[in-house]
LOBA-811017 format. One record per residue (C-alpha): residue number from 1; residue in one letter; x, y, z. Coordinates in Angstrom, 1 decimal. Layout:
N
NUM, a, X, Y, Z
...
END
This chain:
299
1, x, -8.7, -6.9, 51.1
2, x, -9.4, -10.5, 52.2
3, x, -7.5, -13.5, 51.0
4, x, -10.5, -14.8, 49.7
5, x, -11.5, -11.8, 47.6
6, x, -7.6, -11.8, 46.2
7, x, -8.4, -15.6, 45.1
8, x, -11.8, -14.9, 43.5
9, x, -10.1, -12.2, 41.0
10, x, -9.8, -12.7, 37.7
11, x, -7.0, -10.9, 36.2
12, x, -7.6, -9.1, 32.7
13, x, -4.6, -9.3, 30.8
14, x, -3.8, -6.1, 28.4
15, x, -1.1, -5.4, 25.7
16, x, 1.1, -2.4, 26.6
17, x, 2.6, -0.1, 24.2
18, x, 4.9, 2.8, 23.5
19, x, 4.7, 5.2, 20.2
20, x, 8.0, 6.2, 19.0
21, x, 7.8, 9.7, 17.3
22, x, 10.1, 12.7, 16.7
23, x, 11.9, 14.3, 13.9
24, x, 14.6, 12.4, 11.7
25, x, 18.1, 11.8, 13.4
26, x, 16.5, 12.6, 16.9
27, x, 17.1, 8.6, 17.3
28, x, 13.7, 6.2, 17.0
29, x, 15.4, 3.4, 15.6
30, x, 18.0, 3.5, 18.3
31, x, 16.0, 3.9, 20.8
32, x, 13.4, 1.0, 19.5
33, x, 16.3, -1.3, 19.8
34, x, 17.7, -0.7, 23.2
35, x, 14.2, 0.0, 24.6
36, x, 13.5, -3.7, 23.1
37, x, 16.7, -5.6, 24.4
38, x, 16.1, -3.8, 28.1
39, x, 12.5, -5.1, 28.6
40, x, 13.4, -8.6, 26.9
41, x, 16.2, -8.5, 29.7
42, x, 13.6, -8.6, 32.4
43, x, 12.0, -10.9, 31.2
44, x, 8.9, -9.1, 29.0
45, x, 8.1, -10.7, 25.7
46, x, 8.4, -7.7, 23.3
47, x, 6.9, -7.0, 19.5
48, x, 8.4, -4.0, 17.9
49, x, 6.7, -2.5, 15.1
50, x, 8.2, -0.9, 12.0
51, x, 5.6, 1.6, 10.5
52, x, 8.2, 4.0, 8.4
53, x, 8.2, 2.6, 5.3
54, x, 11.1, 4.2, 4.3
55, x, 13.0, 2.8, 6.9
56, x, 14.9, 0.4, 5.4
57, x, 17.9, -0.1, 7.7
58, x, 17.1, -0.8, 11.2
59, x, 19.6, -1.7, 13.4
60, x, 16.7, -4.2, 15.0
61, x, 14.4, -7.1, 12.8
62, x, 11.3, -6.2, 13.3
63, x, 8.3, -8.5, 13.9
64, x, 5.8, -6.5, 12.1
65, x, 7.0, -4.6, 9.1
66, x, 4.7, -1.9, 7.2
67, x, 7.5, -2.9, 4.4
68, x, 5.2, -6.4, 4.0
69, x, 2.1, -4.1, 2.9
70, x, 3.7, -1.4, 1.1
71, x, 7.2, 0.1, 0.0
72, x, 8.2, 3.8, -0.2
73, x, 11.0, 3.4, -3.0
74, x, 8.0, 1.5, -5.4
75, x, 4.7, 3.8, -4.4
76, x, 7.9, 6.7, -5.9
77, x, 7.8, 5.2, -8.8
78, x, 4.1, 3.9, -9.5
79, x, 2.5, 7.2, -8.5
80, x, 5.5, 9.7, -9.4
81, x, 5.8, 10.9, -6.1
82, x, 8.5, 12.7, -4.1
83, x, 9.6, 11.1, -1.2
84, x, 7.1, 13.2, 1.4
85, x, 4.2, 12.6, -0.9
86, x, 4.8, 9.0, -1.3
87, x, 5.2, 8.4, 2.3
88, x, 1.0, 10.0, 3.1
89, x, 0.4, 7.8, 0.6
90, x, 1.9, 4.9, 2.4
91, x, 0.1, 5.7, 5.8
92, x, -3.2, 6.4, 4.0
93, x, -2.8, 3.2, 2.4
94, x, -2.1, 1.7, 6.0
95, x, -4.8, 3.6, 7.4
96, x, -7.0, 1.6, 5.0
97, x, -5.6, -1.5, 5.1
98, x, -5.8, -1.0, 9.0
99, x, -7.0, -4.7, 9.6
100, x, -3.9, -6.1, 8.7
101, x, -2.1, -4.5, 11.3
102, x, -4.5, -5.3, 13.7
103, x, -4.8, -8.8, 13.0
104, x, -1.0, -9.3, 13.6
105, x, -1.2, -7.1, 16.9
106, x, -4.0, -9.2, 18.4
107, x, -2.6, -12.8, 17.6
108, x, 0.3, -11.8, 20.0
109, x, -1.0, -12.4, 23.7
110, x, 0.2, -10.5, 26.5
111, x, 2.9, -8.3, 24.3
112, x, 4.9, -5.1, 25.0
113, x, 4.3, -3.4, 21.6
114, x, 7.2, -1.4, 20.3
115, x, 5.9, 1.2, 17.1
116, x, 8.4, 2.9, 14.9
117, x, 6.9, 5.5, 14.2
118, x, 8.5, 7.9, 10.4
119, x, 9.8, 11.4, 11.3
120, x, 7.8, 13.4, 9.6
121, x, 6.4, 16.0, 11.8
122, x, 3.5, 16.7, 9.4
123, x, 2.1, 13.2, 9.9
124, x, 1.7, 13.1, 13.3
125, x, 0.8, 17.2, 13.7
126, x, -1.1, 18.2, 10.4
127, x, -2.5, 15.2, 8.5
128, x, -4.9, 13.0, 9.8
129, x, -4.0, 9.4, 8.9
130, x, -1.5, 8.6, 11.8
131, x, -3.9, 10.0, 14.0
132, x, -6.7, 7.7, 12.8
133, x, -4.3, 4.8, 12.7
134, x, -3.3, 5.3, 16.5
135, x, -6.9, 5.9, 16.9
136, x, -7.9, 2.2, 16.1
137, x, -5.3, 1.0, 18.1
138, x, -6.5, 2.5, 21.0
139, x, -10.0, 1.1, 20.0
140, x, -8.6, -2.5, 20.6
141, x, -9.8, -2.5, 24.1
142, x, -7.0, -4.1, 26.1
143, x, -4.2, -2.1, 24.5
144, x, -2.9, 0.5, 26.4
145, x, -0.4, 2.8, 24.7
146, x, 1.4, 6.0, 25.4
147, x, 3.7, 7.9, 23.3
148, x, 7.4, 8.5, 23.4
149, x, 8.5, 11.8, 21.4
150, x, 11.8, 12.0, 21.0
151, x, 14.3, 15.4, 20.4
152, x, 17.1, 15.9, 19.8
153, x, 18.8, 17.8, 22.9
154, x, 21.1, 20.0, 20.1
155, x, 17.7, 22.3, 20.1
156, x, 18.9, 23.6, 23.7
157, x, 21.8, 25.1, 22.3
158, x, 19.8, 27.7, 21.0
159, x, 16.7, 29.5, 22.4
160, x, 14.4, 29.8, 18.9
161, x, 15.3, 25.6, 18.1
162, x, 14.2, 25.3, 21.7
163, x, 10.9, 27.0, 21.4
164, x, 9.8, 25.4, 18.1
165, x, 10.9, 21.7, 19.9
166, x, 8.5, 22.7, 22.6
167, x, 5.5, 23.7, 20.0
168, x, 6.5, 20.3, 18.1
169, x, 6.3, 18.6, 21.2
170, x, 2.8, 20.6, 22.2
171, x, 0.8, 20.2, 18.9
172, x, 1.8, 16.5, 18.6
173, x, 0.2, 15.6, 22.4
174, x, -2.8, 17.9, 22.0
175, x, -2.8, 16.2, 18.4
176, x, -2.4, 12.7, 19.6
177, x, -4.6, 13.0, 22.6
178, x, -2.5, 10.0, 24.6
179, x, -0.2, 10.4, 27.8
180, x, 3.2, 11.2, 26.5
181, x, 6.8, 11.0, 27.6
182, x, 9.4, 13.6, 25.9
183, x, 12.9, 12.9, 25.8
184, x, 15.5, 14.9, 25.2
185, x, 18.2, 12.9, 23.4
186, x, 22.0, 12.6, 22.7
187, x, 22.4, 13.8, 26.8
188, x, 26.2, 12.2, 26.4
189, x, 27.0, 15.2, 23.8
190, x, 24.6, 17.7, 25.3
191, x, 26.9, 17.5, 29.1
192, x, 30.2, 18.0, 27.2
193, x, 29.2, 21.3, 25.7
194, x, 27.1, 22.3, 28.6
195, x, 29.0, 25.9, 28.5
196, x, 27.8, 26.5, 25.4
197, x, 24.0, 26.5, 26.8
198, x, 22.2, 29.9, 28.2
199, x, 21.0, 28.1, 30.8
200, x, 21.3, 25.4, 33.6
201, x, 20.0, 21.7, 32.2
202, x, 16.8, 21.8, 34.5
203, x, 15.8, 24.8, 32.7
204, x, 15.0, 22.8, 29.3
205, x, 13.8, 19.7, 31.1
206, x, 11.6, 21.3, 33.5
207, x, 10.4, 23.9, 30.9
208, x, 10.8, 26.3, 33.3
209, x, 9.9, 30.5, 33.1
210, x, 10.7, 31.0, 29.4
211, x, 10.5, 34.7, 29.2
212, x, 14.0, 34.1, 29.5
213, x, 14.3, 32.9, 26.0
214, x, 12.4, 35.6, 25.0
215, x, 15.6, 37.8, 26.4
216, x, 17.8, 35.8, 24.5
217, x, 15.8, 36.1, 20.8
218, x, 15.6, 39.7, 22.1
219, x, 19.6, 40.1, 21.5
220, x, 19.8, 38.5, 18.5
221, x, 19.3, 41.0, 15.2
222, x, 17.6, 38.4, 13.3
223, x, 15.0, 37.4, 15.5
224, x, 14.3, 40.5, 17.4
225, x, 11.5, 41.5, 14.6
226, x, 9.9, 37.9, 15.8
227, x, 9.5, 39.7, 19.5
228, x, 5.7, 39.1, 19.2
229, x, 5.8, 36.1, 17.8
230, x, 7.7, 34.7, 20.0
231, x, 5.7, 35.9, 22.9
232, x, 2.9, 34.6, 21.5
233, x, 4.3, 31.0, 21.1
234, x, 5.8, 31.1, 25.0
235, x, 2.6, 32.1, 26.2
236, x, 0.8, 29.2, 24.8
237, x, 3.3, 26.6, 25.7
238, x, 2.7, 28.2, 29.4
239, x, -0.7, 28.7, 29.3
240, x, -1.3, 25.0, 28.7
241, x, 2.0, 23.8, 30.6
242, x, 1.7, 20.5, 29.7
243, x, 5.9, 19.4, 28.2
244, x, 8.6, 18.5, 30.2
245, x, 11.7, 16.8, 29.1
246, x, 13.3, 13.5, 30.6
247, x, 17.6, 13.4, 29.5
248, x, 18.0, 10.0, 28.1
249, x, 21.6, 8.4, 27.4
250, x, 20.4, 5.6, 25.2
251, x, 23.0, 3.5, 25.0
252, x, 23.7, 3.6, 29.5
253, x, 21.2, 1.3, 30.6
254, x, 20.5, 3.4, 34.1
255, x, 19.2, 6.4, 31.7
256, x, 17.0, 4.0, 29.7
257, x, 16.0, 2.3, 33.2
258, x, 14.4, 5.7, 34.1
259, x, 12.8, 5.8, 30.8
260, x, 11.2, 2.8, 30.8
261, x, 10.0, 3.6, 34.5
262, x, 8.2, 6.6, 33.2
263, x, 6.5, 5.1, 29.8
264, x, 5.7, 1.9, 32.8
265, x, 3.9, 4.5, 34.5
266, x, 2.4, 6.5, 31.4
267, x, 0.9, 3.3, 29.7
268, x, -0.4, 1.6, 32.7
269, x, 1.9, -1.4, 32.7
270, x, 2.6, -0.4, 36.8
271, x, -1.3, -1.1, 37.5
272, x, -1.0, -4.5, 35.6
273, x, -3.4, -6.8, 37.7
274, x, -1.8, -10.3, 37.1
275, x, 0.4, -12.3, 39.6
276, x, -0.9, -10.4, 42.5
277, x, 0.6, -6.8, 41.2
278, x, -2.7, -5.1, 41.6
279, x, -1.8, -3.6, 45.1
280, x, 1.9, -3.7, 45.2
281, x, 2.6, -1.6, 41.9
282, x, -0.1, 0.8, 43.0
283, x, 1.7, 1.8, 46.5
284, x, 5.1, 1.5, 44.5
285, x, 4.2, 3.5, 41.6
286, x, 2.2, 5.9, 44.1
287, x, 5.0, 6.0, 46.4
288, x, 8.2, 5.9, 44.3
289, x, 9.5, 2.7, 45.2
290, x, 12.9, 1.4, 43.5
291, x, 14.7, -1.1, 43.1
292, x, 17.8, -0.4, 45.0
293, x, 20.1, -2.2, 42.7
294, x, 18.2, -1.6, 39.3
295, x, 16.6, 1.2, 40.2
296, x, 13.9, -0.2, 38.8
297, x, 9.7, -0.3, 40.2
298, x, 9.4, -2.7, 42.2
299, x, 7.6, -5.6, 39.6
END
């Protein structure tokens, strides 16, 4: 490509984003904070988004805050609702009060967008408002998102958790419909009981042949009546292989480096056209370039 055709470009700038998701305790919140403080460190203006309302203490201040538009403790108490029920309420109020996120999310130019995403699996696998929320998001034309789903590595130590983390982590990308990025938390505690595991860490990460865990439910009294169950559920996370699992330390910055490398490269933000980075990130991204201190993409 010419000089002259470089200089006649016209960059389009675009949001980036990452949707935090995963059952309670796997470790959003945590993960929304570091994840923040690593791309501000480079240099990346960052907006992260609470949308739990029942989150209530964050380790990070957010700069949006579904807490503004509606509270879980008082839609408990208006509509008598348990604390599951009130929080559909809260996203289907969200969902139609959607311009007031949006309004917020487009007055910030040239953002990496952090959402904090609640933990229940039935929002983001079975009901329909989350889906429709991330649904208008993705409608804002120059926002590019990808999902983070987070789990919590403790389901390796045991070959039926394992499975249902892999169907969670299944229905909620065919569900979704964006790229996605699974992480298998808590790694620091997972390596110091790695005896305890049936099998080698690649196995889990890798999702590799899991007629072996079949073998293991096999021995087990309990779940041995489950045999065709079980089979059933293996061959569908084969048949569509689509999970895999990336070990994430969140509090050692190399791990999270890694991480933000792949959600970089899941979101688009290594094709972003401005400042010349139009080729360069390409080949680097294409050709797994690092930084040799950071070991970082090249940027």
């Amino acid at each position: 490509m010419s000089q002259a055709v470089i200089k006649r470009f016209k960059p389009v700038h675009k949001y980036y984003g990452q949707l935090v998701i995963g059952p309670p305790g796997a470790g959003k919140t945590t993960y929304c904070n570091e994840m923040s403080k690593l791309l501000k460190k480079r240099g990346r203006k960052v907006v992260v988004i609470n949308l739990d309302p029942a989150n209530d203490g964050m380790s990070y201040e957010p700069d949006i805050d579904i807490r503004q538009l509606v509270i879980l403790e008082n839609i408990m108490t208006q509509q008598n609702l348990g604390p599951n029920g009130a929080l559909i309420y809260c996203m289907e109020y969200l969902e139609k009060n959607i311009d007031w996120l949006l309004d917020q999310i487009r007055s910030d130019n040239f953002a990496d967008f952090i959402f904090d995403l609640p933990g229940q699996v039935e929002l983001y696998c079975h009901h329909n408002s989350l889906s429709n929320i991330i649904t208008k998001l993705t409608n804002i034309g120059n926002l590019q998102l990808c999902v983070v789903h987070l789990v919590d590595s403790h389901h390796c130590s045991d070959a039926g958790k394992f499975i249902s983390a892999l169907m969670l982590s299944l229905n909620a990308m065919l569900k979704i419909g964006l790229p996605h990025v699974n992480l298998l938390t808590k790694v620091d505690l997972l390596k110091k009981h790695l005896n305890k595991l049936d099998f080698g860490i690649d196995f889990y990460t890798e999702v590799l042949d899991l007629n072996y865990l079949i073998d293991c439910l096999d021995s087990d009294h309990f779940t041995n009546k489950y045999k065709k169950l079980n089979a059933a559920f293996v061959s569908i996370i084969e048949d569509y292989s689509l999970v895999t699992f990336q070990l994430v330390n969140m509090m050692d910055e190399k791990s999270l480096v890694t991480v933000k490398n792949l959600v970089d490269k899941a979101n688009g933000y290594v094709f972003k056209s401005d400042e010349g980075r139009h080729i360069n990130s390409m080949l680097a991204c294409a050709m797994g370039v690092t930084d040799p201190v950071n070991n970082d993409i090249v940027e």
